[in-house]
C-alpha positions as CSV (number, residue, x, y, z in Angstrom):
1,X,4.7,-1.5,7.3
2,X,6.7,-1.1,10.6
3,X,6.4,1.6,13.4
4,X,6.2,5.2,12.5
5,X,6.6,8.4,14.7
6,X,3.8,11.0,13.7
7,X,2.5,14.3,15.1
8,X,-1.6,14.4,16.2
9,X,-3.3,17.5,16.4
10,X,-5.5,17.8,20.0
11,X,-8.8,16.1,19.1
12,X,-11.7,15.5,21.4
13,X,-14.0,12.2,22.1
14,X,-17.4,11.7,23.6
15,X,-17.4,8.5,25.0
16,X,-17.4,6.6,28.3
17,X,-14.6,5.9,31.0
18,X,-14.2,2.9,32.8
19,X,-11.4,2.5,35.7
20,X,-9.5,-1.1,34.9
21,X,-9.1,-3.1,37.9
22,X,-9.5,-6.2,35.8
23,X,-8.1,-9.0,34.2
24,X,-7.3,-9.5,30.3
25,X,-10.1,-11.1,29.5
26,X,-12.7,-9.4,31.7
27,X,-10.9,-6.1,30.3
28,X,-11.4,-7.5,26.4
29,X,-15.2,-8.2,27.4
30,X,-15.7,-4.8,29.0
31,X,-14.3,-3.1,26.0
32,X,-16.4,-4.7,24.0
33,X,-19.3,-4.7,25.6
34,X,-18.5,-0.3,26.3
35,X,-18.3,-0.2,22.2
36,X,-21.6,-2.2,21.9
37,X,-23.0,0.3,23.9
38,X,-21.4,4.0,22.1
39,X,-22.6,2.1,18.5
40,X,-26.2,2.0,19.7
41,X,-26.0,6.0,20.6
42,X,-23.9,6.3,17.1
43,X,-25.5,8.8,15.1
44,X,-27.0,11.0,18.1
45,X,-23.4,12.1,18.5
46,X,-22.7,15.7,17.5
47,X,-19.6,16.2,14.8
48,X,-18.3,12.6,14.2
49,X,-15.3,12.9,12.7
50,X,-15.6,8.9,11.6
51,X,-16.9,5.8,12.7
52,X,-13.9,4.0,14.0
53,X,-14.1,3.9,17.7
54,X,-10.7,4.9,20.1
55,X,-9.6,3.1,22.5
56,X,-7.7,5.1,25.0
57,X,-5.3,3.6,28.0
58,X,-4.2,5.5,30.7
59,X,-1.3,4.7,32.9
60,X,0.2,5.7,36.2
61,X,3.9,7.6,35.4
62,X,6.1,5.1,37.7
63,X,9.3,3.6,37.0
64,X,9.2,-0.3,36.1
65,X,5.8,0.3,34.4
66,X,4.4,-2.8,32.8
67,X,1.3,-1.7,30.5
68,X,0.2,-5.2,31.4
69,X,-0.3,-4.6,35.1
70,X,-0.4,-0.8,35.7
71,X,-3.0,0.3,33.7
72,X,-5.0,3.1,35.5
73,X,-8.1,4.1,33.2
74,X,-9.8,3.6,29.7
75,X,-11.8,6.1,27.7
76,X,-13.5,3.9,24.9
77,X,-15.1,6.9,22.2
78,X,-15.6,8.8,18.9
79,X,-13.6,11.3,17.8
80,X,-16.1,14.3,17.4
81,X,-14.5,18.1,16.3
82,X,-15.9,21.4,18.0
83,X,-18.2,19.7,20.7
84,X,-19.6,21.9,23.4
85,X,-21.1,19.0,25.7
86,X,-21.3,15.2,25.7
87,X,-24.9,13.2,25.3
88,X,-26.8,12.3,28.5
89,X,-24.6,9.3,30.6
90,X,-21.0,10.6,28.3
91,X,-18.0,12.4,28.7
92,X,-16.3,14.8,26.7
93,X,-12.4,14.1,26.6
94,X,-9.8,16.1,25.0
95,X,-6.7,14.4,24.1
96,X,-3.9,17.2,23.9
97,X,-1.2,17.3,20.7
98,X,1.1,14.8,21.3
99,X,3.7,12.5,19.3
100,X,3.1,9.0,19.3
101,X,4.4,5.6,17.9
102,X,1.9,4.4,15.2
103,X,1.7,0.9,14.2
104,X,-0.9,-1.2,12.8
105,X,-1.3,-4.9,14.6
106,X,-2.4,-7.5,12.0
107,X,-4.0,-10.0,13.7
108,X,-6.6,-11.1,15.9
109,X,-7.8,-8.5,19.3
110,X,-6.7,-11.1,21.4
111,X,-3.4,-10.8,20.5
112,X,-2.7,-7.5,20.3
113,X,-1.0,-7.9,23.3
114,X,2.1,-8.9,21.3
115,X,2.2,-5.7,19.3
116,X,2.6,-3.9,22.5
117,X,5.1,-6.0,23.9
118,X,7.5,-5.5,20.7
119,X,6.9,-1.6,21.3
120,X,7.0,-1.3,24.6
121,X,9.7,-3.5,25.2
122,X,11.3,-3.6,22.6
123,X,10.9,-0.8,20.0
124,X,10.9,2.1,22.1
125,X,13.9,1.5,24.1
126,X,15.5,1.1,20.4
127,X,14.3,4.4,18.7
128,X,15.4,6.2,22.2
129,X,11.6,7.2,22.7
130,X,9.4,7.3,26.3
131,X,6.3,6.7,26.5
132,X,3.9,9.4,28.1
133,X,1.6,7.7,29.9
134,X,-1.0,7.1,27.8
135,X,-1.8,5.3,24.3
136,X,-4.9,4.8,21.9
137,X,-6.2,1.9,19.4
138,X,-8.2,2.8,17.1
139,X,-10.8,-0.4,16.4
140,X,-12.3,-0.8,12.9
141,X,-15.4,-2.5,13.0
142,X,-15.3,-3.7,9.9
143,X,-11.8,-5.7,11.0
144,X,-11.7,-8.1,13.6
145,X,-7.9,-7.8,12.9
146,X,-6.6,-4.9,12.1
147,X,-6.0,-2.2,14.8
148,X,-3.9,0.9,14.5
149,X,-2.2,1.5,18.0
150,X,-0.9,4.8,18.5
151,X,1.7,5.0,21.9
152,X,2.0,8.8,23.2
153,X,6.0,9.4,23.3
154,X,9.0,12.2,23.9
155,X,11.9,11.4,21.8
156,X,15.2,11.8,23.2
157,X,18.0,13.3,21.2
């Protein structure tokens, strides 16, 4: 199944943010080592809506943006509902209602740079859609290849 526009309500995470200053693979290894880390506090965390852990990328809004190169911030979490306060070294994020592009990457995490590539570049610019500075994978444990990526967008008429 290809791309897909849907509609997300506003949901929050408790979770942990890490700037991104670093290359691919130091990036893949910090991700990983950040969602180590939120499994071993798994079940103290209040209101889990499920066990599949986001992966959110923040960018700068510039023109010429490469997602590649211009990444700003990550917040790496669980989606809880109705949380009051994050756990002792966590934040508490909320991620407002938005549209996004939702496709599912089949393949390994190492490649999942390809998926974006094809939307960014590619996909998009086709559906007449920009991207809103921010986008989210969603990382099934279970799956060492199959992540659902979710790009924030406005479509333009």
């Amino acid at each position: 199944m290809g791309p897909k526009i849907i509609r997300k309500k506003s949901f929050q995470l408790i979770g942990y943010h890490l700037p991104t200053n670093l290359n691919a693979e130091e990036e893949r290894r910090a991700i990983q080592h950040t969602v180590t880390r939120l499994k071993t506090i798994s079940k103290k965390i209040p209101n889990k809506v499920r066990d599949d852990v986001l992966v959110v990328h923040i960018y700068p809004m510039m023109e010429q943006f490469n997602p590649f190169k211009n990444k700003e911030n990550l917040i790496i979490g669980f989606e809880v509902q109705h949380a009051n306060s994050a756990l002792d070294d966590t934040g508490l994020y909320t991620i407002e209602e938005n549209m996004y592009v939702n496709c599912k990457h089949n393949g390994s995490k190492k490649d999942l740079y390809k998926t974006y590539d094809f939307l960014y570049n590619s996909w998009l610019h086709e559906n007449r859609c920009i991207p809103l500075g921010y986008d989210m994978e969603v990382w099934n444990e279970e799956s060492e290849s199959d992540v659902d990526i979710c790009i924030a967008i406005n479509k333009i008429s």
